[in-house]
N, C-alpha and C positions, 0 to 999 in steps of 0.2 A: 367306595368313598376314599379308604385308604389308597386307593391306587392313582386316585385321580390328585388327591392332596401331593402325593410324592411329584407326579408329574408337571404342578405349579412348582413343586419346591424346585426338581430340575431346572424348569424353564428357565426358574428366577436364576438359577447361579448361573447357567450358560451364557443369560445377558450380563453379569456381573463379569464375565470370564472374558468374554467378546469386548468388552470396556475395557481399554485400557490407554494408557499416556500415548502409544504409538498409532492406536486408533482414528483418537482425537486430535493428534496432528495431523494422522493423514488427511481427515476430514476438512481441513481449510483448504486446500488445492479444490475439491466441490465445492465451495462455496461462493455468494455471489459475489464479496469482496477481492477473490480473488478471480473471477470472472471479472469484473472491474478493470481488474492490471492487464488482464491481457486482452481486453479491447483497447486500453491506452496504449500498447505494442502495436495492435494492428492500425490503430490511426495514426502511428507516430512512422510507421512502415509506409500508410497510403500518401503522406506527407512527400516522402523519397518520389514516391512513382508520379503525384500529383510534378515537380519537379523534371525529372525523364519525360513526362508526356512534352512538356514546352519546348523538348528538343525536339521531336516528332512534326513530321507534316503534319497541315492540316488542311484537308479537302472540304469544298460545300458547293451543291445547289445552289442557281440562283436562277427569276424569272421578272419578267418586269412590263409594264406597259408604258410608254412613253407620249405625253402629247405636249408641242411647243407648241408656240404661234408663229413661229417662223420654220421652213424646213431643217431637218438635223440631217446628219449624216449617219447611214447606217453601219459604216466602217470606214478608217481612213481610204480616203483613194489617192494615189499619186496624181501630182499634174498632170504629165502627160494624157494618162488612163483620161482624165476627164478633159479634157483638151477634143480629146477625140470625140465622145460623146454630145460634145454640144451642139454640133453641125446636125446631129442625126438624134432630130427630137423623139423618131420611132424607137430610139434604144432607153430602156427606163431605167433612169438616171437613180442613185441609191441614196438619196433623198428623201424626205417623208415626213410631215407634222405627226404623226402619230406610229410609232413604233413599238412592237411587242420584240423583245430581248429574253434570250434565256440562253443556262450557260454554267460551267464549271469553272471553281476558281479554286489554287492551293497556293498555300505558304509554307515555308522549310527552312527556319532559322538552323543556320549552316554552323555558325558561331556566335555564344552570347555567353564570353565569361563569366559574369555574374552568377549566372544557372547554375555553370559547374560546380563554383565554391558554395554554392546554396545546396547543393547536393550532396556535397562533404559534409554540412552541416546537417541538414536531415539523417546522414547517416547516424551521426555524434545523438543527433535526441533521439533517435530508437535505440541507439546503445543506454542512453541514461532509461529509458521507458522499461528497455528488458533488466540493466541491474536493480531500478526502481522498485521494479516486480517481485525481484527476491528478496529486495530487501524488508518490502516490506510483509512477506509473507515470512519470514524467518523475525521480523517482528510481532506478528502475529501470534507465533508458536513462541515465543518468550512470553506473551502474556498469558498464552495456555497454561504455561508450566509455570508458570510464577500464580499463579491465582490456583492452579491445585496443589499448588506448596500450601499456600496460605490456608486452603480448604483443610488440607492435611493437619497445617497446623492447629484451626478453629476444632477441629475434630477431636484433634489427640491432649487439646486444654478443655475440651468438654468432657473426655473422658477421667482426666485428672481431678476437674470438679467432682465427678459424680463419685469417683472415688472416694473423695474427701468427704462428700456426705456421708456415704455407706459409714466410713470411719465414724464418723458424730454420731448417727443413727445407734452405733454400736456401744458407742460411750453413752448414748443417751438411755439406753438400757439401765447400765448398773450407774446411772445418776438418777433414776426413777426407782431405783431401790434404795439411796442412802437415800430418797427426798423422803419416801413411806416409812423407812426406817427414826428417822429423824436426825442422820448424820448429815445433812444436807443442806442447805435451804431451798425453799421453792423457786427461787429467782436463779436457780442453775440450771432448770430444765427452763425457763423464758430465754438465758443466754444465748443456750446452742438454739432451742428452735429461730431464733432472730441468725444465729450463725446460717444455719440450713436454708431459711429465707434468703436470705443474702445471696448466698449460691442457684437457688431457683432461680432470683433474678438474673444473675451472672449468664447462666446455661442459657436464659430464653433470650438476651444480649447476643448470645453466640447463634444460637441459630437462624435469628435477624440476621445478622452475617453474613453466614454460612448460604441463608436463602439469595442475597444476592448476589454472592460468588459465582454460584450455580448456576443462576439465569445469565452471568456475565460470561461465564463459558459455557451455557448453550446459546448464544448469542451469537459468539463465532463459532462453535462448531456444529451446531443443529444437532447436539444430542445433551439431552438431559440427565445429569447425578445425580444418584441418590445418596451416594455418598463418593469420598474420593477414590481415588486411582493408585496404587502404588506407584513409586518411583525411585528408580535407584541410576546411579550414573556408570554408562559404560565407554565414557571415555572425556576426554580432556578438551578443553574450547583449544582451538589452533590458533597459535599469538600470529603476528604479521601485518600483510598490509591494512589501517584501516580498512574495510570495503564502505559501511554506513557513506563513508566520501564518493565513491566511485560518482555513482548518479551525478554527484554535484560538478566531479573535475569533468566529466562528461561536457554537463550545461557550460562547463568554462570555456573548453575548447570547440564548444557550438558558438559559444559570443564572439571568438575568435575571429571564428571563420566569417561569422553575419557583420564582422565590422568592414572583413574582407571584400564581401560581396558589395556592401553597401557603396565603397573605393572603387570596384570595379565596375560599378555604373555606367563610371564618363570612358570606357575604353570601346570601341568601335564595334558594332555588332555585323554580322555578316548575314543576310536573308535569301533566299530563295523565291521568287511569287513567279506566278502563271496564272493564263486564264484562256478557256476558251468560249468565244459567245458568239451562239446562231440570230441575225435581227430578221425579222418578217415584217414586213410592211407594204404599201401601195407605193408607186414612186411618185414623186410631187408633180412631173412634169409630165406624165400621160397618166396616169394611175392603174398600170399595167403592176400585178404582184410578182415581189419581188421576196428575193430567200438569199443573202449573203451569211458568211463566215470569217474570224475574226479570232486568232489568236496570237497570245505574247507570251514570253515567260525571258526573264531577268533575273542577275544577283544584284544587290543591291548591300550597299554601306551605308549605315547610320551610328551618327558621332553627335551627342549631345555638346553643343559648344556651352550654352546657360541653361540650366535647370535649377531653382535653388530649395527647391521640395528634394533634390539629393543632398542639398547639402544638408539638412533637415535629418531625414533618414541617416547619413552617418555620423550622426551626432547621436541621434536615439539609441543606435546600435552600439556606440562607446558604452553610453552609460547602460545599457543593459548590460555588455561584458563586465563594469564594473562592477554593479549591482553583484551577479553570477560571483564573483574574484571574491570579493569584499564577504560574502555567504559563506564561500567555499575557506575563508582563512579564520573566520569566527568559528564554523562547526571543526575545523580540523584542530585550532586551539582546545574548544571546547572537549572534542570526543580522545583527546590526546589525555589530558587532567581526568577527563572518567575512567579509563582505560585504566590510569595509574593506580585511583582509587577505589577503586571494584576489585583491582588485583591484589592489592595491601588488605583489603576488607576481608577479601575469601581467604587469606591464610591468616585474619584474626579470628574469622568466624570457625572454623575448622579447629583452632585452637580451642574456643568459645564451647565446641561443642564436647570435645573431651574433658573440657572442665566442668563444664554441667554434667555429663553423664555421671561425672563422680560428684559430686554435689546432690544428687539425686540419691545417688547411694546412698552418700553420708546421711541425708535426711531422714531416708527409709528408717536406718537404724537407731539414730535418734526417736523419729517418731515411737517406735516398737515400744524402746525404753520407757518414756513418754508418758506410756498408756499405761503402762508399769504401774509407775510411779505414782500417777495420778488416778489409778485404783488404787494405790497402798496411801493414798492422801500425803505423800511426801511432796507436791508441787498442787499447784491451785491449778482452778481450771481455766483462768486464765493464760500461765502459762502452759498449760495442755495443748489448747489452742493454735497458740503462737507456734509450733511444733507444726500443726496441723497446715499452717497458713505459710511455715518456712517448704512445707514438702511438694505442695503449689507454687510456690513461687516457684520453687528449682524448676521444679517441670516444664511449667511456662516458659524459665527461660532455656532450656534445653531444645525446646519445640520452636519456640520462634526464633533462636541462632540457624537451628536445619532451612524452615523457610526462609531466613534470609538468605543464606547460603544459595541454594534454588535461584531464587530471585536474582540475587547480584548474576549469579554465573550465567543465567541466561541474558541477561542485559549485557555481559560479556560478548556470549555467541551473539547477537546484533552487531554490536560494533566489528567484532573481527569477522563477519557475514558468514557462521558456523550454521549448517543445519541443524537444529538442535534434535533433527529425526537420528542423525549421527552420537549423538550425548548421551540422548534420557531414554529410557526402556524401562 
């Protein structure tokens, strides 16, 4: 029995050991959101090649039956050719009210400007689709890390409560001896239990929480805590180019080019076509069968003179580049002022948190006093208390400057597009 106990307690820590902040980021690149991104890559890629094909021939089958009411011709003939044949009714004339046609035909746009600068373009949206993708996966692992700060933090103010009780519990001892003694009143042991209450409630607040913290990071990462992760920083966010922008100045320089395209409409396209077609039919004038062939193949120019469905088109295309422009100067405003303030924030919170740690100190030692005091009945238990309620607070704010701290610096690594698998360990 002992050995089988020991071997659950193993289990359990190896899965606790195996869990860890580097785990759980790795675990987003598996998952389906980020399966997501890279099917928006690979359509934003078929986009290009859909484009390239329209440069490409294009070959087909064809077959047909033909019946007029008057005879057709089964392939052009030259005068002369039929000049000759009319003397000599025995020669069967290529002629025919009903005519079965079959036949290959191809096209080969030679040159179509337009394509090409739509091709530049498709390239530009699979460049925004692939920084997309990281960005928004390195978004992703900021909310990892920033929600197991907070987990950290609900944690380590749960364990400060519970602290606090143990504290009262212990004062609530020798206040059940002055009550029985009669140095007391009875309404000192209703205070702290109404204290202690307070705090059950506080604790069961926090693990409301805490419970959906946990489902919010197993959410993205398909593994479930039972409690948090340590985390400690090994190394620095890299300042420099926004990236968060990239994607966008991407879509700007894709509006560019699609107003381009849109202008190079009316410029001359240059085509390739062929065909070759077998006709069988009876000839109209003996109805002797007949089997001819028939092929052409041309370049051809086309020059839109009036079209006013382009001018249409490049009027949409302005204002999408605008739209795209107009985006791209609001978020680079915007992520510029964040940037500023997240970085002032992290060397107040850093500050923040070497002053709480001594603050916590100081408290400690107060409290100690405190208790002192408040068995020798030199202070009420009121202020006993408040001692109690000062050494909590520090804590709390100690623990929530560290999560913020977390918090702001991975919202950081977003905007300056940091892995934060490079940061947090």
């Amino acid at each position: 029995m002992k050995h089988k106990l020991w071997l659950v307690g193993l289990a359990a820590t190896l899965q606790l050991q195996a869990t860890s902040i580097t785990s759980l980021l790795n675990s987003l690149e598996k998952r389906p959101e980020h399966r997501l991104d890279m099917l928006d890559v690979e359509k934003s890629a078929l986009g290009k090649q859909a484009l390239s094909d329209k440069l490409m021939p294009t070959v087909g089958l064809y077959a047909g039956y033909e019946i007029s009411n008057s005879p057709n011709s089964m392939l052009p003939v030259p005068p002369n050719e039929m000049f000759k044949m009319v003397p000599h009714q025995e020669i069967p004339q290529p002629f025919s009210k009903q005519i079965m046609r079959e036949g290959v035909n191809f096209t080969w746009p030679l040159f179509v400007k337009s394509v090409y600068t739509l091709k530049e373009k498709a390239e530009l949206l699979n460049l925004a689709a692939k920084e997309k993708k990281k960005l928004n996966l390195i978004q992703r692992e900021a909310v990892v890390v920033g929600s197991v700060a907070q987990l950290r933090y609900l944690e380590a103010l749960k364990n400060a409560l519970k602290a606090k009780k143990r504290s009262i519990l212990q004062t609530q001892v020798t206040v059940r001896v002055k009550v029985k003694e009669g140095r007391a009143p009875q309404s000192a042991i209703f205070v702290l239990n109404s204290h202690i209450n307070e705090l059950d409630i506080a604790m069961n607040n926090i693990d409301q929480s805490i419970n959906l913290l946990s489902s919010k990071i197993e959410t993205l990462t398909g593994i479930h805590l039972k409690q948090s992760v340590p985390m400690r920083a090994k190394a620095s966010v890299n300042r420099g180019e926004i990236f968060a922008l990239r994607p966008l100045r991407s879509k700007v320089e894709a509006g560019k080019k699609g107003m381009q395209a849109a202008d190079e409409a009316y410029i001359p396209s240059i085509v390739t076509k062929g065909n070759y077609t077998l006709s069988q039919a009876d000839a109209y004038n003996n109805g002797k069968s007949l089997h001819e062939n028939f092929g052409t193949a041309g370049l051809y120019l086309s020059m839109p003179l009036f079209d006013s469905s382009k001018g249409t088109v490049s009027q949409q295309a302005k204002v999408d580049y605008l739209k795209e422009k107009t985006t791209l100067d609001q978020t680079e405003h915007a992520l510029t002022v964040q940037a500023k303030q997240l970085e002032h924030e992290i060397r107040l919170l850093k500050k923040s948190v070497v002053l709480a740690r001594k603050s916590v100190t100081e408290q400690k030692r107060l409290l100690k006093i405190a208790k002192v005091s408040f068995s020798n009945g030199t202070i009420t238990q009121e202020e006993y208390l408040r001692y109690e309620d000062a050494l909590a607070d520090a804590k709390a704010a100690l623990y929530k400057a560290e999560a913020k701290e977390w918090q702001d610096t991975a919202q950081l690594a977003v905007i300056y597009g940091n892995d934060l698998r490079r940061i947090v360990k």
